[in-house]
C-alpha positions as CSV (number, residue, x, y, z in Angstrom):
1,X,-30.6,40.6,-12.9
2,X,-28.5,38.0,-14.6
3,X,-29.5,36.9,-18.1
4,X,-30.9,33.1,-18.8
5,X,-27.7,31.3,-20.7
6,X,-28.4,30.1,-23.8
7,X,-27.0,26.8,-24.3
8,X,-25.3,25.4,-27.8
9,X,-25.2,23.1,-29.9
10,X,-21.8,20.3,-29.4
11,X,-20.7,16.6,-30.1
12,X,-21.9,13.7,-28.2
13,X,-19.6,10.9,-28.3
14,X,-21.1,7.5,-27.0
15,X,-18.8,5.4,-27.5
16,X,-14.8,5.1,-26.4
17,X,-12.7,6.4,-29.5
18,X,-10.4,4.8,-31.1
19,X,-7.7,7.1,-33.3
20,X,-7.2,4.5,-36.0
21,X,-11.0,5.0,-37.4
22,X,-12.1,7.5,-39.2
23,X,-14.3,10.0,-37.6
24,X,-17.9,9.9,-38.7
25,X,-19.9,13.0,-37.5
26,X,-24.0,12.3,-37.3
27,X,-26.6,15.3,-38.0
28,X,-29.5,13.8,-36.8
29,X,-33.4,14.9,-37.4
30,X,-35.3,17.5,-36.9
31,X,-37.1,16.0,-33.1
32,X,-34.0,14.5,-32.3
33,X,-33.2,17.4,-29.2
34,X,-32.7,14.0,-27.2
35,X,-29.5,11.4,-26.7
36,X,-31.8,8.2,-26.8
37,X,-32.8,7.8,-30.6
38,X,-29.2,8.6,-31.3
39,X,-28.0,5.8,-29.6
40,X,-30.4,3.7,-31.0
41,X,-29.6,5.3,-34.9
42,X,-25.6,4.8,-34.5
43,X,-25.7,1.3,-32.9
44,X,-22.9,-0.2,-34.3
45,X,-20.8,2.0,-35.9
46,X,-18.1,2.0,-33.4
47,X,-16.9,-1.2,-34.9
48,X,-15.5,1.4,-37.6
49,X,-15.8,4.8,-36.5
50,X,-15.1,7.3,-34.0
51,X,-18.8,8.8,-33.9
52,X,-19.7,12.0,-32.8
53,X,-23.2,13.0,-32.8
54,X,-24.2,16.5,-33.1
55,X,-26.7,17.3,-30.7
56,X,-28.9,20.8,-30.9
57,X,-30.3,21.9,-27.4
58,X,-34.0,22.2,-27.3
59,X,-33.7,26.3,-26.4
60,X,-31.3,26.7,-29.1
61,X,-32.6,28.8,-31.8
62,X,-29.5,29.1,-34.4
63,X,-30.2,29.8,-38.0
64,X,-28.9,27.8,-40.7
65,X,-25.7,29.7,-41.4
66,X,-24.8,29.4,-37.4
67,X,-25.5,25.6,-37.2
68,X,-23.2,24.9,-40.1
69,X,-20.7,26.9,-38.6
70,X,-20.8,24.9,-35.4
71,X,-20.7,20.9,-37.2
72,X,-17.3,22.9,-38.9
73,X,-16.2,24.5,-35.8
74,X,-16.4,21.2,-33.7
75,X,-15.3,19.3,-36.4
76,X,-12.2,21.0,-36.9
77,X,-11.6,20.5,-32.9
78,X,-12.1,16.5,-33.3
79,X,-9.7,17.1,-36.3
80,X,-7.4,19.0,-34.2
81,X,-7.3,15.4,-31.6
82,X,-6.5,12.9,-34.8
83,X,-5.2,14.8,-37.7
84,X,-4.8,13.3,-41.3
85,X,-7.9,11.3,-40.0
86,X,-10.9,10.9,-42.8
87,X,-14.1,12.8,-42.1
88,X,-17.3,10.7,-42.9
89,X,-20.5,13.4,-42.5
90,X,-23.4,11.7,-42.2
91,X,-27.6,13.7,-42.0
92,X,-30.2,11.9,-41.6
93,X,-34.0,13.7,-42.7
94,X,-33.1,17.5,-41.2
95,X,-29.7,16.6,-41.0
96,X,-29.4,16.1,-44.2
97,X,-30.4,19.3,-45.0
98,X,-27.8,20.3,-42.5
99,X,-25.5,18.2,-44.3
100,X,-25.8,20.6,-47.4
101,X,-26.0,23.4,-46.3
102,X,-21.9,22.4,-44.6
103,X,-21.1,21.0,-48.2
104,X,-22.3,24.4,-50.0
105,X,-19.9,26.2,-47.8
106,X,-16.7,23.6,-47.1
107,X,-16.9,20.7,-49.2
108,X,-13.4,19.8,-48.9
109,X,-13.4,19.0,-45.4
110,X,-15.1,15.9,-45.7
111,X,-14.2,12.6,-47.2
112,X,-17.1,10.6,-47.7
113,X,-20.7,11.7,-47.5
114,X,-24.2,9.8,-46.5
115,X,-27.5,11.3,-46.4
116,X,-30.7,9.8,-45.3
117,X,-33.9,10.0,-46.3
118,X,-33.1,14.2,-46.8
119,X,-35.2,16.6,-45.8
120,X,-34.1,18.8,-48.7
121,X,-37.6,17.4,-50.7
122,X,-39.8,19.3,-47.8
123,X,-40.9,22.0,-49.9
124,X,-42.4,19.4,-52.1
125,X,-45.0,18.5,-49.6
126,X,-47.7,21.3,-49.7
127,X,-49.2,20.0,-46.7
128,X,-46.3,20.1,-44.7
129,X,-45.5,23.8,-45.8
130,X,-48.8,25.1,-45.2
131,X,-49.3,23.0,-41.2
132,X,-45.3,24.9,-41.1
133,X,-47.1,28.0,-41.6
134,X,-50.2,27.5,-39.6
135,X,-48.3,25.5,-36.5
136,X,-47.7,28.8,-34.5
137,X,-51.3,29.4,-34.5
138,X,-51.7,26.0,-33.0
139,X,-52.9,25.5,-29.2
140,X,-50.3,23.6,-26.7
141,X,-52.6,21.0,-25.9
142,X,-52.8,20.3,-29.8
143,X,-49.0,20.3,-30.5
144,X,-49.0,17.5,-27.8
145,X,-51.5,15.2,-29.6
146,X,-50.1,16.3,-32.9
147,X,-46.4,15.0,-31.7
148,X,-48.0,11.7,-31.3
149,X,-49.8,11.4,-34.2
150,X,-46.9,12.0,-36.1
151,X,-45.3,8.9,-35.3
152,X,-47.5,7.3,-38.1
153,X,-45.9,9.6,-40.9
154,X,-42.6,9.5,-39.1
155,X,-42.2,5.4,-38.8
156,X,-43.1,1.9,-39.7
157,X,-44.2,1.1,-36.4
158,X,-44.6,-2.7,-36.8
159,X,-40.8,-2.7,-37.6
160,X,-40.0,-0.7,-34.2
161,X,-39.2,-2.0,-31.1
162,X,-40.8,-1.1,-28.2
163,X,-37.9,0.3,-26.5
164,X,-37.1,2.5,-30.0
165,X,-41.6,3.3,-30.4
166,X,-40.7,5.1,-26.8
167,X,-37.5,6.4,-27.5
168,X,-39.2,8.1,-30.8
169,X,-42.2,8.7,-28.8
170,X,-40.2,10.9,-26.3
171,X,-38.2,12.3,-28.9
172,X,-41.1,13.6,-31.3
173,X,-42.8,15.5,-28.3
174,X,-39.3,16.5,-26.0
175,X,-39.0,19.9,-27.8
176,X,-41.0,23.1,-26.4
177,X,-43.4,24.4,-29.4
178,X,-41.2,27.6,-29.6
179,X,-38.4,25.2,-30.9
180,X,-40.7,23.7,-33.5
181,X,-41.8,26.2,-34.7
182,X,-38.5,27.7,-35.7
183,X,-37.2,24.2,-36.6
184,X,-40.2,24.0,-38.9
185,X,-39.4,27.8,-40.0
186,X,-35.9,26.5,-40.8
187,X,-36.8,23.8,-43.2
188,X,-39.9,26.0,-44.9
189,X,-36.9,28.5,-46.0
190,X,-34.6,25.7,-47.1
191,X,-32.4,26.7,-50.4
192,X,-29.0,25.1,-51.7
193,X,-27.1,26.0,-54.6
194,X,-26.7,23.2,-56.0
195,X,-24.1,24.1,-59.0
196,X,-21.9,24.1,-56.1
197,X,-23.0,20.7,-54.8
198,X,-22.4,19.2,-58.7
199,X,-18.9,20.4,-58.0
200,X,-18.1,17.9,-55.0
201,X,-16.3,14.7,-56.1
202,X,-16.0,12.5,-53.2
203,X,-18.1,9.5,-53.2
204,X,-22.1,10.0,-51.8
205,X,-24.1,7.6,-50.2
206,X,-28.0,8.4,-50.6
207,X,-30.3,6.1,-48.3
208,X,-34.0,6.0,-49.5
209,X,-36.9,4.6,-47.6
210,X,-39.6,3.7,-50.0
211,X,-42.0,3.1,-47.7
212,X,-41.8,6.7,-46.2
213,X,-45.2,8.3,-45.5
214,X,-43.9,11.8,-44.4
215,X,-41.5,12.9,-47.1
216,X,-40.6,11.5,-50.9
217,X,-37.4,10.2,-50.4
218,X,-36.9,8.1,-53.0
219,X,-37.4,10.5,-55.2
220,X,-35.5,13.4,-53.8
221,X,-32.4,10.2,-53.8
222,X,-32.5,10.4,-57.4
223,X,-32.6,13.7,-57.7
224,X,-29.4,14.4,-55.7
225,X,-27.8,11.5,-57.2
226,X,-28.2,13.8,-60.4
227,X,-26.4,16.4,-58.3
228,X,-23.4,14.8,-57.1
229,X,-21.1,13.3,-59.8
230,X,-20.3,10.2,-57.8
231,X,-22.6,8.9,-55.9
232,X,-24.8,5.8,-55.5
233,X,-28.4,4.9,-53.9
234,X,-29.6,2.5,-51.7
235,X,-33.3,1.6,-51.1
236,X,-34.8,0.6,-48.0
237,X,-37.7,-1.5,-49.5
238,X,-40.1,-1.4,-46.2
239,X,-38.8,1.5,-44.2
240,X,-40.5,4.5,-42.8
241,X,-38.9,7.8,-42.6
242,X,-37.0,7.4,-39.2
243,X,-35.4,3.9,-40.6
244,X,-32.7,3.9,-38.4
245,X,-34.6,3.0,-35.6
246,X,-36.1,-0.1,-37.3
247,X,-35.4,-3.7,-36.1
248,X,-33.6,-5.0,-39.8
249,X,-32.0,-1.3,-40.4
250,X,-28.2,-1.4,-39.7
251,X,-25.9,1.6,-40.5
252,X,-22.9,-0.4,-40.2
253,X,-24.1,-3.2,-42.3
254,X,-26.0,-0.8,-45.1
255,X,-22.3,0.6,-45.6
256,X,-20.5,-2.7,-45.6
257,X,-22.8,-3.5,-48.2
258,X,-22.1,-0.7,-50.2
259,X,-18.3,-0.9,-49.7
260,X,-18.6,2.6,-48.2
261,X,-16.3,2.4,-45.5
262,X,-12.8,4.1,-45.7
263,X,-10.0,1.1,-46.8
Protein backbone atom coordinates (compact mmCIF):
# COMPACT_ATOMS: atom_id res chain seq x y z
CA UNK A 1 0.00 0.00 0.00
CA UNK A 2 1.46 3.25 -0.99
CA UNK A 3 1.67 6.06 1.51
CA UNK A 4 -0.71 9.46 1.02
CA UNK A 5 2.17 12.22 -0.14
CA UNK A 6 2.35 14.99 1.94
CA UNK A 7 2.55 18.06 -0.03
CA UNK A 8 4.91 21.31 0.96
CA UNK A 9 5.01 24.45 1.39
CA UNK A 10 6.59 26.67 -2.10
CA UNK A 11 6.42 30.16 -3.81
CA UNK A 12 3.68 31.36 -5.87
CA UNK A 13 4.60 33.91 -8.31
CA UNK A 14 1.58 35.79 -9.90
CA UNK A 15 2.96 37.95 -11.72
CA UNK A 16 5.78 37.91 -14.85
CA UNK A 17 9.28 38.72 -13.19
CA UNK A 18 11.28 41.21 -13.96
CA UNK A 19 15.22 40.79 -12.76
CA UNK A 20 15.73 44.50 -12.32
CA UNK A 21 13.39 44.59 -9.05
CA UNK A 22 14.01 43.51 -6.03
CA UNK A 23 12.42 40.37 -4.91
CA UNK A 24 9.77 40.80 -2.25
CA UNK A 25 8.81 37.40 -0.65
CA UNK A 26 5.05 37.63 1.12
CA UNK A 27 4.20 35.36 4.39
CA UNK A 28 0.69 35.68 4.43
CA UNK A 29 -1.93 34.82 7.41
CA UNK A 30 -2.76 32.15 9.22
CA UNK A 31 -6.35 31.10 6.75
CA UNK A 32 -4.64 32.17 3.93
CA UNK A 33 -4.13 28.03 2.55
CA UNK A 34 -5.73 29.64 -0.66
CA UNK A 35 -4.19 31.77 -3.83
CA UNK A 36 -7.30 34.23 -4.06
CA UNK A 37 -6.69 36.69 -1.02
CA UNK A 38 -3.12 36.70 -2.08
CA UNK A 39 -3.78 38.13 -5.16
CA UNK A 40 -6.02 40.46 -3.90
CA UNK A 41 -3.20 41.45 -0.70
CA UNK A 42 -0.15 41.96 -3.41
CA UNK A 43 -2.17 43.93 -6.07
CA UNK A 44 0.22 46.10 -7.23
CA UNK A 45 3.38 45.39 -6.26
CA UNK A 46 4.67 44.17 -9.42
CA UNK A 47 5.13 47.73 -10.44
CA UNK A 48 8.35 47.27 -8.08
CA UNK A 49 8.83 43.86 -7.18
CA UNK A 50 9.37 40.42 -8.20
CA UNK A 51 6.75 38.84 -5.69
CA UNK A 52 6.75 35.52 -4.56
CA UNK A 53 4.12 34.46 -2.16
CA UNK A 54 4.68 31.69 0.22
CA UNK A 55 1.90 29.50 0.13
CA UNK A 56 1.46 26.60 3.05
CA UNK A 57 -0.74 23.61 1.75
CA UNK A 58 -3.84 23.01 3.87
CA UNK A 59 -2.42 19.15 4.89
CA UNK A 60 0.88 20.58 5.70
CA UNK A 61 1.53 20.32 9.29
CA UNK A 62 5.29 21.76 9.62
CA UNK A 63 6.47 23.25 12.87
CA UNK A 64 7.91 26.50 13.18
CA UNK A 65 11.52 25.64 12.89
CA UNK A 66 10.59 23.64 9.39
CA UNK A 67 8.54 26.54 7.89
CA UNK A 68 11.41 29.00 8.39
CA UNK A 69 13.58 26.69 6.85
CA UNK A 70 11.52 26.47 3.72
CA UNK A 71 10.85 30.76 3.24
CA UNK A 72 15.12 30.37 3.53
CA UNK A 73 15.42 27.40 1.36
CA UNK A 74 13.14 28.83 -1.48
CA UNK A 75 14.54 32.01 -1.04
CA UNK A 76 17.91 31.16 -1.51
CA UNK A 77 16.70 29.36 -4.94
CA UNK A 78 14.99 32.80 -6.20
CA UNK A 79 18.42 34.18 -5.02
CA UNK A 80 20.17 31.62 -6.99
CA UNK A 81 17.95 33.08 -10.46
CA UNK A 82 18.98 36.96 -9.75
CA UNK A 83 21.91 37.23 -7.58
CA UNK A 84 23.08 40.59 -5.84
CA UNK A 85 19.22 41.15 -6.00
CA UNK A 86 17.77 42.87 -2.58
CA UNK A 87 15.46 40.69 -0.53
CA UNK A 88 12.31 42.61 0.84
CA UNK A 89 10.44 39.92 3.52
CA UNK A 90 7.27 40.96 4.03
CA UNK A 91 4.35 38.86 7.00
CA UNK A 92 1.35 39.89 7.35
CA UNK A 93 -0.75 38.73 10.97
CA UNK A 94 0.74 34.86 11.11
CA UNK A 95 3.27 35.76 8.79
CA UNK A 96 4.66 38.00 10.66
CA UNK A 97 5.29 35.82 13.20
CA UNK A 98 6.84 33.71 10.50
CA UNK A 99 8.74 36.67 9.61
CA UNK A 100 10.54 36.44 13.10
CA UNK A 101 10.98 33.52 13.58
CA UNK A 102 13.36 33.70 9.84
CA UNK A 103 14.98 36.95 11.30
CA UNK A 104 15.93 35.12 14.73
CA UNK A 105 17.69 32.62 12.70
CA UNK A 106 19.16 34.57 9.27
CA UNK A 107 18.78 38.16 9.62
CA UNK A 108 21.32 38.92 7.14
CA UNK A 109 19.58 37.59 4.27
CA UNK A 110 17.12 40.16 4.00
CA UNK A 111 17.37 43.77 3.11
CA UNK A 112 14.37 45.48 4.08
CA UNK A 113 11.64 44.15 6.40
CA UNK A 114 7.59 44.87 6.66
CA UNK A 115 5.34 43.36 8.98
CA UNK A 116 1.62 43.68 9.27
CA UNK A 117 -0.58 43.84 11.78
CA UNK A 118 1.85 40.77 13.62
CA UNK A 119 0.59 38.13 15.13
CA UNK A 120 3.44 38.08 17.59
CA UNK A 121 0.80 40.01 20.26
CA UNK A 122 -1.57 36.71 20.25
CA UNK A 123 -0.63 35.53 23.52
CA UNK A 124 -2.01 38.81 24.75
CA UNK A 125 -5.50 37.96 23.93
CA UNK A 126 -6.68 35.52 26.71
CA UNK A 127 -9.62 34.73 24.83
CA UNK A 128 -7.92 33.71 21.85
CA UNK A 129 -5.45 31.38 23.90
CA UNK A 130 -8.08 29.76 25.79
CA UNK A 131 -10.81 29.09 22.27
CA UNK A 132 -6.76 27.82 20.98
CA UNK A 133 -7.06 25.45 23.62
CA UNK A 134 -10.61 24.50 23.67
CA UNK A 135 -10.92 24.43 19.49
CA UNK A 136 -10.03 20.63 19.25
CA UNK A 137 -12.86 19.87 21.46
CA UNK A 138 -15.06 21.77 19.05
CA UNK A 139 -17.76 19.93 16.80
CA UNK A 140 -17.23 20.19 12.79
CA UNK A 141 -20.52 21.68 12.21
CA UNK A 142 -19.38 24.48 14.79
CA UNK A 143 -15.83 25.21 13.24
CA UNK A 144 -17.92 25.85 10.04
CA UNK A 145 -20.11 28.63 11.65
CA UNK A 146 -17.25 29.73 13.78
CA UNK A 147 -15.10 30.36 10.30
CA UNK A 148 -17.80 32.73 9.44
CA UNK A 149 -18.28 34.47 12.37
CA UNK A 150 -14.90 35.30 12.38
CA UNK A 151 -14.98 37.56 9.56
CA UNK A 152 -16.22 40.24 12.05
CA UNK A 153 -12.93 40.13 14.20
CA UNK A 154 -10.93 39.46 11.07
CA UNK A 155 -12.24 42.61 8.81
CA UNK A 156 -13.93 45.91 8.36
CA UNK A 157 -16.40 44.57 6.24
CA UNK A 158 -17.98 47.92 5.02
CA UNK A 159 -14.44 48.62 3.60
CA UNK A 160 -14.45 45.16 1.62
CA UNK A 161 -15.42 44.51 -1.65
CA UNK A 162 -17.67 41.94 -2.48
CA UNK A 163 -15.32 40.05 -4.58
CA UNK A 164 -12.54 40.29 -1.51
CA UNK A 165 -15.86 39.58 1.52
CA UNK A 166 -15.86 36.11 -0.72
CA UNK A 167 -12.43 35.64 -1.29
CA UNK A 168 -11.95 36.02 2.73
CA UNK A 169 -15.06 34.18 3.15
CA UNK A 170 -13.54 31.09 1.29
CA UNK A 171 -10.33 31.63 2.76
CA UNK A 172 -11.25 31.69 6.60
CA UNK A 173 -13.25 28.35 6.24
CA UNK A 174 -10.90 26.49 3.17
CA UNK A 175 -8.63 24.69 5.79
CA UNK A 176 -9.71 21.17 7.37
CA UNK A 177 -10.10 21.65 11.30
CA UNK A 178 -6.99 19.33 11.81
CA UNK A 179 -4.97 22.27 10.07
CA UNK A 180 -6.39 24.77 12.49
CA UNK A 181 -5.97 23.38 15.12
CA UNK A 182 -2.27 22.96 14.69
CA UNK A 183 -2.04 26.47 13.06
CA UNK A 184 -3.75 27.74 16.24
CA UNK A 185 -1.25 25.23 18.33
CA UNK A 186 1.60 27.14 16.41
CA UNK A 187 0.76 30.55 17.42
CA UNK A 188 -0.31 29.53 21.29
CA UNK A 189 3.58 28.37 21.59
CA UNK A 190 4.87 31.40 19.84
CA UNK A 191 8.36 32.70 21.47
CA UNK A 192 11.26 35.05 19.86
CA UNK A 193 14.32 36.10 21.30
CA UNK A 194 14.18 39.26 20.81
CA UNK A 195 17.92 40.46 22.03
CA UNK A 196 18.54 38.93 18.78
CA UNK A 197 15.92 40.91 16.86
CA UNK A 198 17.40 44.40 18.68
CA UNK A 199 20.55 43.31 16.81
CA UNK A 200 19.10 43.65 13.11
CA UNK A 201 19.89 46.97 11.51
CA UNK A 202 18.19 47.19 8.32
CA UNK A 203 15.31 49.41 8.06
CA UNK A 204 11.56 47.95 9.41
CA UNK A 205 8.38 48.81 8.20
CA UNK A 206 5.49 48.08 10.96
CA UNK A 207 1.88 48.44 9.60
CA UNK A 208 -0.81 48.98 12.33
CA UNK A 209 -4.47 48.72 11.90
CA UNK A 210 -6.17 50.68 14.69
CA UNK A 211 -9.30 49.61 14.02
CA UNK A 212 -8.44 45.84 14.51
CA UNK A 213 -10.96 43.87 16.54
CA UNK A 214 -9.09 40.47 16.64
CA UNK A 215 -5.55 41.36 17.78
CA UNK A 216 -3.81 44.76 19.38
CA UNK A 217 -1.83 45.74 16.71
CA UNK A 218 -1.08 49.03 17.30
CA UNK A 219 0.27 48.30 20.27
CA UNK A 220 2.34 45.24 19.57
CA UNK A 221 3.74 48.09 16.45
CA UNK A 222 5.21 49.97 19.14
CA UNK A 223 6.43 47.45 20.95
CA UNK A 224 8.55 45.99 18.10
CA UNK A 225 9.49 49.40 16.98
CA UNK A 226 11.28 49.25 20.50
CA UNK A 227 12.91 46.07 19.26
CA UNK A 228 14.34 46.96 16.11
CA UNK A 229 16.81 49.95 16.10
CA UNK A 230 15.53 51.39 12.87
CA UNK A 231 12.42 51.11 12.13
CA UNK A 232 9.28 53.23 11.63
CA UNK A 233 5.24 52.79 12.02
CA UNK A 234 2.52 53.45 9.97
CA UNK A 235 -1.16 53.48 11.06
CA UNK A 236 -4.01 52.39 9.26
CA UNK A 237 -6.67 54.71 10.95
CA UNK A 238 -9.91 52.56 9.89
CA UNK A 239 -8.57 49.22 9.07
CA UNK A 240 -9.52 45.77 10.42
CA UNK A 241 -7.07 43.06 10.85
CA UNK A 242 -6.95 41.66 7.18
CA UNK A 243 -6.34 45.45 5.79
CA UNK A 244 -4.86 44.37 2.78
CA UNK A 245 -7.93 43.30 1.36
CA UNK A 246 -9.69 46.71 2.02
CA UNK A 247 -10.84 49.05 -0.89
CA UNK A 248 -8.33 52.32 0.22
CA UNK A 249 -5.44 49.85 1.46
CA UNK A 250 -2.53 49.74 -1.13
CA UNK A 251 0.74 47.95 -0.43
CA UNK A 252 2.49 49.67 -3.15
CA UNK A 253 1.25 53.05 -2.25
CA UNK A 254 1.64 52.59 1.84
CA UNK A 255 5.49 51.95 0.87
CA UNK A 256 5.83 54.82 -1.56
CA UNK A 257 4.62 56.82 1.11
CA UNK A 258 7.07 55.74 3.41
CA UNK A 259 9.97 55.93 0.94
CA UNK A 260 10.39 52.18 1.66
CA UNK A 261 11.19 50.95 -1.60
CA UNK A 262 14.78 49.95 -2.62
CA UNK A 263 16.50 53.25 -4.67
Amino acid sequence: MSSKIRSHPYFLTNQLSNPNYPLLVFLPGMDETGKELMYIETAGLEAAFNVRCFVIPPDDLTSWDEMTEGVVTLTQIELEKIPRSPVYLCGESFGGCLALKVLEKFPQLFTKIILINSASSFHQVPWLNLGSLLFPYTPQFFYKISSFLSLFFLANLSRISPAASQSLSKSTSSAPKKTANQRLSLMREFDIDEKKLSQITQPVLLIASRNDRLLPSEAEAQHLSSVFPNSQIITLPHSGHVCLVERDVNLYQILLSANFIFA
